[in-house]
N, C-alpha and C positions, 0 to 999 in steps of 0.2 A: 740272815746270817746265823749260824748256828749257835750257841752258847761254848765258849771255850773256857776250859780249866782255869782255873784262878790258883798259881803257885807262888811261893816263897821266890826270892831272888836267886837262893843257891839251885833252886830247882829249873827256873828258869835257865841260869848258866848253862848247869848239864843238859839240857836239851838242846840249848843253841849252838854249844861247841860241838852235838854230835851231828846238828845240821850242819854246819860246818866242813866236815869230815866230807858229806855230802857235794854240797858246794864245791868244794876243789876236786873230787872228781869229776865233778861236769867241768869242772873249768878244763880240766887236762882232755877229757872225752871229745870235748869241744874244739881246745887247737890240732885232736888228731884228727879231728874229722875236715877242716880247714886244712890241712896239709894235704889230704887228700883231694878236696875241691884245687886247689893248685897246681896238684899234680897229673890233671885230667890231659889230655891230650885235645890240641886246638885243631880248630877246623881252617880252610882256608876258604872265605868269603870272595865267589867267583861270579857274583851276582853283579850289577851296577846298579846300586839303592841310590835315589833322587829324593831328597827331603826340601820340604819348601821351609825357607827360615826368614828370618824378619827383614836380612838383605840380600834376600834371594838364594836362589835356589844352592843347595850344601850335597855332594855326595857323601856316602858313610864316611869314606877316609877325612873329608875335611871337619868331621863333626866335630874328630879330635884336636881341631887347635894345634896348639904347639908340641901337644903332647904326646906322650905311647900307649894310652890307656883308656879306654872310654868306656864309662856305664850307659846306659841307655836305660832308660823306666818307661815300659808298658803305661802309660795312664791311658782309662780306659775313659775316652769322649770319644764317642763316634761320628759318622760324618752329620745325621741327620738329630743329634742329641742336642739339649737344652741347656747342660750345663754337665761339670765332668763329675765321674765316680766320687758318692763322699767318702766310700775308702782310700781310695787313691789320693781325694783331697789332702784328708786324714796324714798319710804318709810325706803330701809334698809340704804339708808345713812344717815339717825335719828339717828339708833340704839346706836351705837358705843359708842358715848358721854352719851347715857341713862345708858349703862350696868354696872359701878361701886354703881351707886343709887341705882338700881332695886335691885342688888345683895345685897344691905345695907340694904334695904328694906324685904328681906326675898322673893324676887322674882326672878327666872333663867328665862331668854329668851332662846330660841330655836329658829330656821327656822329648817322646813322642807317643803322638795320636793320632787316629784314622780323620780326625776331622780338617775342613778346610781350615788355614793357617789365623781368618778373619775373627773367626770362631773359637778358637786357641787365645788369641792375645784379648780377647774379650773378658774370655773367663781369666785369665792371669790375672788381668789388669783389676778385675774382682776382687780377686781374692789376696791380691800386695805382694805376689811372689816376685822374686828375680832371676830365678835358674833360666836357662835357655831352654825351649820347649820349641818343638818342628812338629811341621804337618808331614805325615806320610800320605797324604790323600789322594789316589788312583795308581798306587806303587803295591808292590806286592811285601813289604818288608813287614807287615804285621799277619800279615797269612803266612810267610815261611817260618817266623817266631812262634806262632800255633796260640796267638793271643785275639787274633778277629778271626771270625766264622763267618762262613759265604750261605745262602740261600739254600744249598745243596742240603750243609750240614743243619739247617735247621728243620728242612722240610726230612729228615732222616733222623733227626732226634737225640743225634750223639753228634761229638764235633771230638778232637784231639786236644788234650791240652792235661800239662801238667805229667807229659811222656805217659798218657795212656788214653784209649780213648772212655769216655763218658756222656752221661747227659749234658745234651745241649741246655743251659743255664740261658745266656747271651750273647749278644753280637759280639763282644767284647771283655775281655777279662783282662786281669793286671801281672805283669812279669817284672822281669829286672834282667838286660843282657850284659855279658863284659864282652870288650872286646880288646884286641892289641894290635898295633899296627908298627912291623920291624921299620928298620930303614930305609929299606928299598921301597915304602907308601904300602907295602901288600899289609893288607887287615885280614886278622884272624879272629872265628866265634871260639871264646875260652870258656864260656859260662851262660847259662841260665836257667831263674828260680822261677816258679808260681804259686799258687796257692798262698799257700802260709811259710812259702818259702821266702817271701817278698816282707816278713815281716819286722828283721832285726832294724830297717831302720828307724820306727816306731819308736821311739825314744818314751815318749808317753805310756806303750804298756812297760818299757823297762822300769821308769817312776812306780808307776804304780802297785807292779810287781812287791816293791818292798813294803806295800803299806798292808795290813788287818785283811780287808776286802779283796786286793788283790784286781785284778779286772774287773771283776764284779758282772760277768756276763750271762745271760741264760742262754742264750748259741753263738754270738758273736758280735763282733763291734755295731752291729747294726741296729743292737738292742739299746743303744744310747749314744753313740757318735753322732755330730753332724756337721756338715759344712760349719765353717769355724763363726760365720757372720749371721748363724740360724741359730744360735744354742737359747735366743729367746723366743726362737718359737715352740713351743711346744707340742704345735700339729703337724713339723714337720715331717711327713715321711720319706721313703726311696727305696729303691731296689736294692735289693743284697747285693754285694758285687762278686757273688757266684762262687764263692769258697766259705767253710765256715770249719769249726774245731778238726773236723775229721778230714778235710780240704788237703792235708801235704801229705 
């Protein structure tokens, strides 16, 4: 970490009030750019998506419960994987504390994965979550969200994702979709992020954000994140989860 200036109090002041200045223009840049993602124009979901869940089998519309609003999270386990993305891990241990709001809010979260459901509640049961998490496994619903890649797009070396195409990375990468569903049960695609667009619910880099060091990363979370039950390993490694700074 660099050596930073050493100032007086009033000097420190005047630098932080001009960051400041700063700061609320991102705050205002930020609800314009949010009015804009609201104001996107929704798609109409003509497909019949089949999720396998803990009491059988859920189409998209029922995922949403009682409600008109459903997130869905990309978490990237695959069908033939050992255990799920420790980015994605990273992210689902936000969840839990989110889910009484959301749900107040008129919002149901989801996770889903390409893996079979056996597989899914395995690793949950790992790692002490509670969100509801589905299998998509033998459906096309993570191939039209442009978050799993087929055999095609590996053996050609680019796959789609993140609304452009690029190097084929993995089988599998992480998103976040919204959806709505009116009155008459018809579900619409309103929204979806990748990359580093999947980031804001990371509550940990916002912590950390306010501290000296900051992230503290040399390319990305991968230079020291891990599964939350590994932080005393020290040899552990894993695969990037296919996005990094320059990623959104």
């Amino acid at each position: 970490m660099e050596a930073h200036k050493i100032v007086s109090e009033a000097e420190w002041l005047k630098a932080r009030e001009a960051l400041l200045e700063d700061e609320r223009a991102f705050t205002h840049a930020r609800d314009a750019l949010v009015a804009k993602r609201q104001a996107l124009p929704w798609v109409k979901v003509e497909k019949n998506y089949t999720f396998e869940a803990p009491h059988g089998p859920r189409t998209l519309a029922e995922l949403f419960g009682p409600r008109s609003q459903l997130l869905t999270y990309h978490f990237m386990l695959g069908p033939d994987w050992e255990e799920g993305c420790p980015g994605c891990s990273f992210l689902s241990d936000h969840v839990d504390g989110m889910l009484p709001h959301l749900e107040h809010h008129d919002v149901t979260y989801v996770a889903v994965s390409r893996a079979p459901l056996a597989k899914i509640e395995a690793f949950k049961q790992r790692m002490g979550w509670r969100f509801p998490w589905v299998s998509s496994y033998g459906g096309d619903f993570n191939f039209d969200f442009d978050v799993s890649f087929s055999d095609a797009d590996k053996a050609r070396g680019t796959a789609r994702y993140n609304y452009r195409e690029q190097d084929y990375v993995s089988d599998e990468l992480p998103g976040i979709s919204a959806f709505y569903r009116d009155e008459a049960g018809q579900v619409y695609h309103t929204y979806s992020a990748y990359a580093r667009g999947v980031e804001l619910p990371i509550a940990t880099y916002a912590m950390l954000e306010f501290t000296a060091k900051g992230r503290n990363e040399a390319h990305d979370m991968n230079d020291w994140m891990r599964h939350h039950d590994r932080y005393g390993d020290s040899a552990q490694t894993h695969a990037c989860c296919g996005h990094d700074k320059a990623g959104h």
